[in-house]
C-alpha positions in Angstrom: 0.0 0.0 0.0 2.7 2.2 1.2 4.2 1.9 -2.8 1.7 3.8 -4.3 1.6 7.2 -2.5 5.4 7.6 -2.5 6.1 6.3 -6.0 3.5 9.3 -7.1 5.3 11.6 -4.4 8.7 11.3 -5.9 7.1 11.4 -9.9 5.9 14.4 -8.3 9.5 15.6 -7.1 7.1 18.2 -4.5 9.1 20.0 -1.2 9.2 17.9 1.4 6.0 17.7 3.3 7.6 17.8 6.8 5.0 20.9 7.7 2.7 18.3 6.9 3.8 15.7 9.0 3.8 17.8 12.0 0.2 18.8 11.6 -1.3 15.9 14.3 0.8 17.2 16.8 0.4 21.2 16.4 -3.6 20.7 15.8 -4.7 19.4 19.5 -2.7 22.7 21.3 -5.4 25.0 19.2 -8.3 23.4 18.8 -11.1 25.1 21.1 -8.7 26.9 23.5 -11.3 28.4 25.6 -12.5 31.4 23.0 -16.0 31.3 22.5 -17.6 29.0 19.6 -19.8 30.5 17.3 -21.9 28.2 15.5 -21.8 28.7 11.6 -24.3 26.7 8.9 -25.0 27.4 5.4 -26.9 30.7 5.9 -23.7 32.5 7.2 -21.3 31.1 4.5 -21.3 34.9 2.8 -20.5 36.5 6.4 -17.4 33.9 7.2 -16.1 34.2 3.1 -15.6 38.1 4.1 -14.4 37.5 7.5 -11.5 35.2 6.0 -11.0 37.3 3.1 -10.4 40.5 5.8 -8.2 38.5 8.3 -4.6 38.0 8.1 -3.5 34.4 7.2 -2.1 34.2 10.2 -5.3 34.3 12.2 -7.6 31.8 9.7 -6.7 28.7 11.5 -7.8 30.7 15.1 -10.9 32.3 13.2 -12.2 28.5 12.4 -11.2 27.3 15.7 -14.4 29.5 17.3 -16.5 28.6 14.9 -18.7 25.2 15.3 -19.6 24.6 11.5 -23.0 23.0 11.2 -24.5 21.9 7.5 -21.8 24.1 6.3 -21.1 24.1 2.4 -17.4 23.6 2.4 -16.9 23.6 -1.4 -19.1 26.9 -1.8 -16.5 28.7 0.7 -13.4 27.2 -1.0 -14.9 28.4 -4.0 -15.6 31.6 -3.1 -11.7 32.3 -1.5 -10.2 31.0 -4.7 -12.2 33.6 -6.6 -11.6 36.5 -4.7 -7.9 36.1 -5.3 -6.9 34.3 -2.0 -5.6 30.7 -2.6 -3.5 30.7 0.2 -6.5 31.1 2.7 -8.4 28.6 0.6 -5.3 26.2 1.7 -5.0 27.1 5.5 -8.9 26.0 5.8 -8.3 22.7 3.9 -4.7 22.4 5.9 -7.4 23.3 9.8 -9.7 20.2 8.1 -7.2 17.9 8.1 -5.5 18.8 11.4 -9.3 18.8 12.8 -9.9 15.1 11.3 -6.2 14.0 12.5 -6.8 15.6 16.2 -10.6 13.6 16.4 -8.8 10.3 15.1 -11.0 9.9 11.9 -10.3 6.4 10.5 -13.0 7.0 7.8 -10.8 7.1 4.6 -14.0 9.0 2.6 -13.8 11.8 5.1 -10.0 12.4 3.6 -11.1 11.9 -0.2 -13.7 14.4 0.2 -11.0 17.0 1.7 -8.7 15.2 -1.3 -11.3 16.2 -3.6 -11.8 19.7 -2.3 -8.1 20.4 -2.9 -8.9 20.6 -6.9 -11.0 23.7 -6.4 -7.5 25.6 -5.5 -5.4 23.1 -7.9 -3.5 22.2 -5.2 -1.8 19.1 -5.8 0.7 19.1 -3.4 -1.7 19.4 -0.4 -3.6 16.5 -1.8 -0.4 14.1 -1.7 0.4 15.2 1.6 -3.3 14.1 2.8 -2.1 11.0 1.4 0.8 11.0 3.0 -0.6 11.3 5.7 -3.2 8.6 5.3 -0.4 6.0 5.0 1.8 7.6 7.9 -1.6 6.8 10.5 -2.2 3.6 8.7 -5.8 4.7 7.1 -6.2 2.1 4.0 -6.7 4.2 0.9 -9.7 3.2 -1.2 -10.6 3.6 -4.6 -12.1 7.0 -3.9 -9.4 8.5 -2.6 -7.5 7.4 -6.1 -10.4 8.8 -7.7 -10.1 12.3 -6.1 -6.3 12.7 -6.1 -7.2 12.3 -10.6 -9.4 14.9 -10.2 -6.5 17.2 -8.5 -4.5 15.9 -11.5 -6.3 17.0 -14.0 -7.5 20.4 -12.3 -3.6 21.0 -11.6 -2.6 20.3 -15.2 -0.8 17.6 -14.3 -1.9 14.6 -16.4 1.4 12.4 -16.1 0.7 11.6 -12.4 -2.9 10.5 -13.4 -1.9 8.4 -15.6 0.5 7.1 -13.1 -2.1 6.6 -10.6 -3.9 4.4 -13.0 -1.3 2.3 -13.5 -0.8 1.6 -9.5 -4.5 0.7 -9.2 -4.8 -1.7 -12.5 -1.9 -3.4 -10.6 -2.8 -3.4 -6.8 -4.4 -6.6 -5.5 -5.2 -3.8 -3.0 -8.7 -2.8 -2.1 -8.2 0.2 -4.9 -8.9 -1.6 -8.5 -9.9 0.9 -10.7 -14.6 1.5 -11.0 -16.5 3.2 -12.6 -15.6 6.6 -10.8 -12.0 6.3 -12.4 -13.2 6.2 -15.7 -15.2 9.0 -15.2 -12.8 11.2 -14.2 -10.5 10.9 -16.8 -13.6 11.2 -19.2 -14.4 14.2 -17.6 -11.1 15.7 -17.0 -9.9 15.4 -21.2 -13.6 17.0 -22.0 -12.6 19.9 -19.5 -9.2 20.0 -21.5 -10.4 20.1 -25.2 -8.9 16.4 -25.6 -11.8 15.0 -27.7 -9.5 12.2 -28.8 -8.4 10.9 -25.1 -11.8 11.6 -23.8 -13.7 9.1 -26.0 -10.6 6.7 -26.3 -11.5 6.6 -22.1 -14.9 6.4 -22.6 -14.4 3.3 -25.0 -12.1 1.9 -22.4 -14.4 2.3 -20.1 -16.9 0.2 -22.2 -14.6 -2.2 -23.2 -14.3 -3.2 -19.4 -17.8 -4.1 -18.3 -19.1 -0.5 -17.1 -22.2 1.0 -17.8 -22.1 4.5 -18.9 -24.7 7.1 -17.2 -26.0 11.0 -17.8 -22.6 12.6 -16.5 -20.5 10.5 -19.6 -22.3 11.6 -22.2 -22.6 15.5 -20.1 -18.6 15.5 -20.7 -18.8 13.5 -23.9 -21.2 15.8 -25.9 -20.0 18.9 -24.4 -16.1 17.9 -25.2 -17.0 17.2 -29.0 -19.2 20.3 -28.9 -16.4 22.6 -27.9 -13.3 20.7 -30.3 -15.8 21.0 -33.0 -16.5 17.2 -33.5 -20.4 17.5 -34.2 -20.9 14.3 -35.9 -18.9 12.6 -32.8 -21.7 14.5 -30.5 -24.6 13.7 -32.7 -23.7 9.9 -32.3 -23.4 10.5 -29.0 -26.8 12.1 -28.6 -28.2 9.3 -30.5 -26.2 6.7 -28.3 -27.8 8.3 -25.2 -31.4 8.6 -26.5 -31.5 4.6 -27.8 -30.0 3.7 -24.0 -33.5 5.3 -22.8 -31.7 8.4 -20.7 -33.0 11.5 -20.3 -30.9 14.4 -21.4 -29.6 17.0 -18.7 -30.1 21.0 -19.3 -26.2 20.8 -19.8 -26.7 18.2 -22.6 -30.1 19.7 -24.4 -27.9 23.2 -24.4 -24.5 21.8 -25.4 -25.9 20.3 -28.5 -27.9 23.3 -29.2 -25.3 25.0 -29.2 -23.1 22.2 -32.2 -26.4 22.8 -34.0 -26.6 26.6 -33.7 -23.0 26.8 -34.9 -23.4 24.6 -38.0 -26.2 27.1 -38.6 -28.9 24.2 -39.1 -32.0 26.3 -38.8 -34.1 22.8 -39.9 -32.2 20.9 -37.2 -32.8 23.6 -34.4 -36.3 23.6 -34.8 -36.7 20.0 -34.9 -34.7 19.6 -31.8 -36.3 22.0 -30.0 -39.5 20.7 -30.6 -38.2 16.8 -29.8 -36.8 18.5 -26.5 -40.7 20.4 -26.0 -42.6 16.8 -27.3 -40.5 15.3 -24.4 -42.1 17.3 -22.5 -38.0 19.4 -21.5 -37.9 23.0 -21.3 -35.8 25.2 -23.1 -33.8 27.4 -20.7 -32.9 30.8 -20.8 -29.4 30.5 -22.5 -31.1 28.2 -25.4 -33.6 30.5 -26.3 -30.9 33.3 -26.6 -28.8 30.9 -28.8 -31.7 29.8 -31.1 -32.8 33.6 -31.6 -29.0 34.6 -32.3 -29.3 31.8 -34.8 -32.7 33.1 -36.5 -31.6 37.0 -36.7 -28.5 35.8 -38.4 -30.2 33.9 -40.8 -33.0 36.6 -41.0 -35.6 34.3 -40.1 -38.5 35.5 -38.3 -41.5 33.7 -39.2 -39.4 30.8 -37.6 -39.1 32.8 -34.3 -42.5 33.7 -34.6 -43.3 29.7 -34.8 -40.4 29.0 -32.0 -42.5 31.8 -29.6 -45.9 29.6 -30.5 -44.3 26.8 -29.6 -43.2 28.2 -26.6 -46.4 29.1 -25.7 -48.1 26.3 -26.2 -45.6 24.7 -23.9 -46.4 27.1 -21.0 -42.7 28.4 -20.8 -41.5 30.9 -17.9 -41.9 34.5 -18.9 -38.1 34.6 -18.6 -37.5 32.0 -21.8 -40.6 34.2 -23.6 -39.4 37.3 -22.8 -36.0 36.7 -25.0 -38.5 35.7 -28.3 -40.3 38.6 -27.8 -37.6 41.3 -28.2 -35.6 38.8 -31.1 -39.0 39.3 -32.7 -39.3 43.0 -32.2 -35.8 43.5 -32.6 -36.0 42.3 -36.4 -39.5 43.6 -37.3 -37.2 46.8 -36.0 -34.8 46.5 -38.6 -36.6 45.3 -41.2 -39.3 48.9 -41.0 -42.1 47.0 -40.9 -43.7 49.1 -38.0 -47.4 47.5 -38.3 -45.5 44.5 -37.2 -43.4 46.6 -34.2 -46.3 47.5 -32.9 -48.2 44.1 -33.2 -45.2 42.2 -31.1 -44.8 45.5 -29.1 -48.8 45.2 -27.9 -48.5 41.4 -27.4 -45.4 41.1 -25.2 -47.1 43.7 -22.9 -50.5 42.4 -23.1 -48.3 39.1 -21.3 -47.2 41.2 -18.6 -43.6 41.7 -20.3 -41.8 45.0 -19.9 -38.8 46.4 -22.0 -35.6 45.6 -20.0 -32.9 46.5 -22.4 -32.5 50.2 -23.7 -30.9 48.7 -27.4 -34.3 47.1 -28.2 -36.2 50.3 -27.4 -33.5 52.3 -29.6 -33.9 49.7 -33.0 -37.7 50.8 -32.5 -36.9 54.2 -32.0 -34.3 53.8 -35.1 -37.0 52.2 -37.2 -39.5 54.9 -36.6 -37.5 58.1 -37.1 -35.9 56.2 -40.8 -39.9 56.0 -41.4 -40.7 59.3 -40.6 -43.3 58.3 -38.5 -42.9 60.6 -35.5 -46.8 60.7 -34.5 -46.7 57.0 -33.9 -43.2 57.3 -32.2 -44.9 59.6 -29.6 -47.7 56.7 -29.4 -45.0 54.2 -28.9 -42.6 56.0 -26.4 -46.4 57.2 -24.4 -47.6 53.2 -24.6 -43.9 52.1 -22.6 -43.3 55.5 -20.6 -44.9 53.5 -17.7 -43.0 50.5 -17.4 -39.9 51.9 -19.4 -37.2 54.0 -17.3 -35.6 55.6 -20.0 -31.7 55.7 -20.1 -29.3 58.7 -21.1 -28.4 56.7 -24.3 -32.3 56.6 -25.6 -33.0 60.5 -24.7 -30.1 61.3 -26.9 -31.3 59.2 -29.7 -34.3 60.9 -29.5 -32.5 64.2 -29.3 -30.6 63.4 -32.3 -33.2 62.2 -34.5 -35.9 65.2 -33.5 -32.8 67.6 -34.5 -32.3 66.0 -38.2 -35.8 66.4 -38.6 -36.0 69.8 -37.3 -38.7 69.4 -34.8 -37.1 72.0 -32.3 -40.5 71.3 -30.0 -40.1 67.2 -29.5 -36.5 67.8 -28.8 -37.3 70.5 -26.1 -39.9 68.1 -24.1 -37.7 65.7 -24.3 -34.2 67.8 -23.2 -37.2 68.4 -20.4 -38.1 65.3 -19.0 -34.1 64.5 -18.6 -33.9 67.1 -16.7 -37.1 65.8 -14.5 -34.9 62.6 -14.5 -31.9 64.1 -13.3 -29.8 63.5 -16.7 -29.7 66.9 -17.7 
């Protein structure tokens, strides 16, 4: 057992992890020295992220120490240090969870390959190896998890030599570590994440080849990787692979292949899919709808949005998903003059309950009005929104601009007025 942690330490060539060793004994002289405990659960995770991010590293270990953490999401607070730009405190909590499972005497090796696992939200390899160290130094048996979670530091660390070499020492372990299901995946997962279409599916295939079943999360990484390396017709087997075995797609699926279809520009293909997705009775999310009504104003195609907001409809959608159809719809009536139908998608989106949100679709109305010459109906329009609309600086000037080409020294006046009732002026 002892073989396989220190033949991956010394591929490593890491410091020594002598600060490591010493953490059983430095842990019990801190823990709970007579400050008072605070108890902290999921609800104060935002006020303990900005009490760590404020403290000196010195005093992160103490901070934790008066805390007593109950239902406390560990990976949202590790997330949230290594995004504000401090790994190093992200370390010292993971470096107190270890000292705190040392000092209670856990013997529970999936206690350590959760904290193992943890370590890949800060890439930090070494710290993971020195948990195993650790592990082997207090005779704690590794399991196949633990494996499984020191690959995941691998690949989030960028280095893929040592998970390769951790494969090796679990295909050949009579030990209680043989490579499952959990090992394949993570190498499946961890080439998708890299753009390695090639290694991901010949992983996947290996994966096959030895017995396992494959679930949702495969073909997640499977159709996302060949999305994002450009292999559509590698994805669309895929999709088809995953449909025969009876699965239900995942929102990450339905909008990763949306998105391979939306960048072939298959307009035919779209609709189909999302009506199979609709039929199935799915829902398209906020992000697909955007995608397919990119697709459509591209391609010019608004009787097909006008079909995709029917559908929509029909399917009783979130006003969210509808909203984004809408203003696609009004946004190319816009360009394309056709004011009767501006004001036709203009009166139904509000007749739904659906207010402007975003001053560039009130400004290609505006735009589409003032190349008409239809400044009476402009007034009608801007009147119809003015109570749900708060106009912004860059629409009065529009307006300012486009009363001044046409000489219409009054509309510009009430309107120079009512930025100044607005403060903008």
């Amino acid at each position: 057992m002892a073989l396989g942690f220190s033949f991956v330490s010394k591929a490593l060539t890491l410091r020594p992890h002598t600060r490591f060793a010493a953490i059983q004994w430095s842990c019990s002289k801190r823990f709970f020295c007579g400050n008072q405990v605070h108890v902290c659960d999921s609800d104060s995770l935002g006020s303990m992220t900005q009490n760590l991010i404020h403290q000196p590293n010195s005093h992160i270990k103490p901070t934790l120490d008066s805390h007593h953490f109950s239902s406390f999401s560990w990976q949202s607070l590790l997330s949230s240090l290594a995004s504000s730009s401090s790994p190093d405190k992200a370390r010292l909590v993971l470096e107190w969870r270890l000292e705190k499972l040392l000092n209670e005497n856990e013997r529970n090796c999936d206690a350590y390959s959760e904290l193992i696992s943890q370590c890949g939200k800060i890439g930090d390899l070494e710290l993971a190896m020195s948990i195993c160290t650790l592990l082997e130094a207090h005779g704690i048996k590794p399991n196949s998890a633990a494996f499984n979670s020191l690959i995941h530091v691998c690949f989030s660390s960028g280095n893929i030599s040592t998970a390769f070499g951790l494969f090796e020492i679990m295909s050949n372990t009579d030990d209680g570590f043989k490579p499952n299901s959990e090992t394949f995946d993570a190498f499946i997962s961890g080439f998708s994440k890299l753009g390695n279409a090639g290694a991901m599916q010949a992983w996947y295939s290996a994966k096959r080849a030895a017995g396992l079943a494959c679930h949702i999360q495969n073909y997640e990484s499977l159709i996302w990787g060949c999305i994002k390396s450009g292999n559509f017709e590698s994805a669309d087997r895929f999709h088809e692979e995953m449909v025969l075995a009876g699965l239900k797609p995942s929102m990450l699926i339905l909008e990763s292949f949306l998105e391979g279809l939306c960048k072939r520009r298959s307009s035919n293909r779209v609709k189909e899919f999302v009506k199979f997705v609709v039929v199935g009775g799915g829902k398209i999310s906020k992000q697909m709808a955007e995608r397919v009504v990119g697709l459509y104003s591209e391609l010019g195609e608004v009787e097909e949005m006008e079909e995709l907001l029917a559908t929509l409809v029909e399917s009783d959608h979130v006003s969210e998903v509808l909203f984004v159809v809408h203003c696609g719809i009004i946004r190319m009536q816009a360009v394309l003059d056709r004011l009767d139908l501006v004001e036709y998608a203009v009166g139904r989106m509000l007749k739904q309950g659906l207010r402007f949100r975003c001053p560039d679709d009130v400004e290609k109305v505006i735009c589409a009005y003032f190349r008409r010459q239809e400044y009476e109906r402009l007034d009608l329009f801007l009147e119809r929104i003015k109570g749900s609309y708060e106009f912004s600086r860059s629409t009065y000037d529009l307006l300012i601009s486009g009363y001044r080409r046409a000489r219409l020294s009054d509309k510009m006046d009430l309107v120079m007025n009512d930025m100044k009732s607005a403060g903008l002026l």
